[in-house]
C-alpha positions, -999 to +999 in steps of 0.1 A: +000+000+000+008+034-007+022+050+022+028+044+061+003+035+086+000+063+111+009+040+143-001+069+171-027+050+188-053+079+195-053+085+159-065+051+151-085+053+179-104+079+156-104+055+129-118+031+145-144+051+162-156+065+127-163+030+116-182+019+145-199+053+145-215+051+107-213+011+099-249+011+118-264+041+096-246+025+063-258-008+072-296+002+080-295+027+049-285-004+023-312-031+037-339+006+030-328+001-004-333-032-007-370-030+008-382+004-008-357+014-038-372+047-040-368+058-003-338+079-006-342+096+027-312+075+041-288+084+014-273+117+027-263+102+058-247+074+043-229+097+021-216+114+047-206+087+065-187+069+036-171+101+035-160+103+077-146+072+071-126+081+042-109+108+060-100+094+088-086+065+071-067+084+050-055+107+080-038+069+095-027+060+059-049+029+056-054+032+020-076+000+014-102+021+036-096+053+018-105+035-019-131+013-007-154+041+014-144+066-018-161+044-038-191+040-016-188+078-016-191+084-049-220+059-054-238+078-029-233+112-044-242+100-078-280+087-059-281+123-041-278+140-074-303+119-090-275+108-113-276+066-096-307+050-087-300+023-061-311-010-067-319-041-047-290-056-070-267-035-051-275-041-021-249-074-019-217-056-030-224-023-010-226-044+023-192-063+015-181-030+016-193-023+050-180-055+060-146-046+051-142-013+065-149-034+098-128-061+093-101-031+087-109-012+117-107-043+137-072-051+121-063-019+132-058-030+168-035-055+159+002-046+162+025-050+129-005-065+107+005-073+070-018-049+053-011-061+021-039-085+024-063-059+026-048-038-004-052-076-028-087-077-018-096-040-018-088-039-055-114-067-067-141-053-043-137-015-054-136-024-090-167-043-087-182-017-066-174+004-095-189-020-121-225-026-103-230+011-097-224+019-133-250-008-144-221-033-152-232-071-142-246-080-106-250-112-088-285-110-076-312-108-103-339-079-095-372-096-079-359-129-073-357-129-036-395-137-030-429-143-054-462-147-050-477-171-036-456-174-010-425-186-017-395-186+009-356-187+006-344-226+004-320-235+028-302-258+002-266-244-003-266-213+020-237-220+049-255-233+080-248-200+102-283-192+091-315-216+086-347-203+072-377-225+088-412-223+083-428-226+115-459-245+100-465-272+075-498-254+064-496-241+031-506-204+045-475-196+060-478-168+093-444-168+108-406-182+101-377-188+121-343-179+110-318-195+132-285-185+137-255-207+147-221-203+157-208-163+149-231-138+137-206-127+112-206-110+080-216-140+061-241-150+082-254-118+086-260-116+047-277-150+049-295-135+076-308-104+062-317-126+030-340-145+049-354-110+067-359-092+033-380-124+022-399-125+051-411-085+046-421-095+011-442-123+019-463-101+044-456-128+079-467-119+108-440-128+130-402-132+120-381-149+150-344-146+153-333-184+173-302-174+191-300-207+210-271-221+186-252-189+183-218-183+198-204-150+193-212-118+171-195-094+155-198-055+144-214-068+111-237-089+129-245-061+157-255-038+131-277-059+112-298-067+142-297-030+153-309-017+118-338-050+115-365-029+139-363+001+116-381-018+085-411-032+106-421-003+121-464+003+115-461-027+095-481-048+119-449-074+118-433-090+149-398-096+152-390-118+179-353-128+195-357-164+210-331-187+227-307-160+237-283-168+262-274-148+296-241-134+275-255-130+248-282-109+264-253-084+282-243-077+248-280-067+234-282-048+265-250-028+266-258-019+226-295-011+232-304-036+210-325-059+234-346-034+240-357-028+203-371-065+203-402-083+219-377-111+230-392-150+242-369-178+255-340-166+273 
């Protein structure tokens, strides 16, 4: 990378904090997207934060941050100036985005890390960034997550952090489960959300989160369930945390998040 890493520890500090501080609002701002394409009263404030994070990483020197949040950046302008419209199809590449800003700030801490990891996979990611905002090709086809009828996510093939169970046999389907197991991390969490978006579209009743298998969680994993309360509000939808341990339950507590949820099980 282009360069040396600031090491004063304050000033990552900073860096870190500006991660943790807009990962929440850039996570909850995607998954609007996703659900309502043409709600774009999320996107200043994802600009912005793209943009703190950019200049703090490029304050430290930590240029995989600096290209990867400039890209998200300029994404974001281009949708405030009516210039981008975002999709649902971008909703997949703009969260591994996310993602890796974390993973970076939590590198950070670590003494004498080998960034050069960061700058080989930085350079895929922000060229496809690139590519899907410009209308170049996208992994997720538009529509596909959910039809009518009914019609749920298949567990076949998804890794088994996350589960997608109807909780009846009948063939009108009320609630599902999505149950978690070991970390909460960022691939989980995408599984996870998957499984959240398809349950909004088929009009459940009640969504429940099972905790009772998971381990740990991360900052990716934290911000998903933070930003999941947002999307059902006067939707007549409950969302439901079940199974969750005693430690698990100081975290939800110490980040607020247990208080957003009707919870069942602990």
């Amino acid at each position: 990378m282009s360069g040396e890493i600031f090491t004063d520890s304050s000033m990552l500090e900073i860096f870190r904090a500006e991660v943790e501080t807009h990962v929440e609002a850039l996570t909850s701002g995607i998954l609007a997207l996703e659900r309502n394409p043409g709600d774009t009263s999320h996107i200043d404030e994802m600009m912005r934060g793209a943009h703190s994070i950019k200049g703090a990483a490029r304050i430290v020197g930590i240029d995989p941050a600096v290209r990867v949040a400039h890209v998200m950046e300029d994404g974001f302008v281009a949708a405030q100036h009516g210039k981008l419209t975002l999709l649902p199809e971008h909703v997949d590449v703009l969260l591994r985005g996310v993602d890796m800003l974390n993973r970076i700030a939590n590198a950070s801490q670590t003494a004498g890390i080998d960034w050069m990891q960061f700058d080989l996979e930085a350079t895929p990611l922000v060229a496809e960034i690139k590519s899907v905002l410009s209308g170049g090709p996208t992994t997720a086809p538009r529509g596909s997550v959910v039809s009518a009828p009914v019609s749920l996510p298949s567990s076949k093939g998804l890794p088994p952090s996350a589960i997608l169970e109807p909780s009846s046999s009948q063939s009108q389907i009320d609630e599902i489960t999505i149950r978690l197991t070991g970390v909460l991390d960022a691939a989980a969490a995408e599984v996870a959300r998957r499984s959240f978006v398809a349950g909004l579209n088929a009009n459940l009743k009640t969504i429940r989160f099972d905790l009772s298998q998971m381990t740990d969680v991360d900052a990716t994993g934290i911000a998903l369930l933070a930003a999941v309360p947002s999307h059902v509000k006067d939707s007549g939808l409950q969302v439901v945390l079940t199974g969750v341990s005693a430690d698990l339950q100081s975290v939800l507590e110490a980040t607020g998040i247990a208080q957003l949820y009707a919870s069942e099980g602990h």
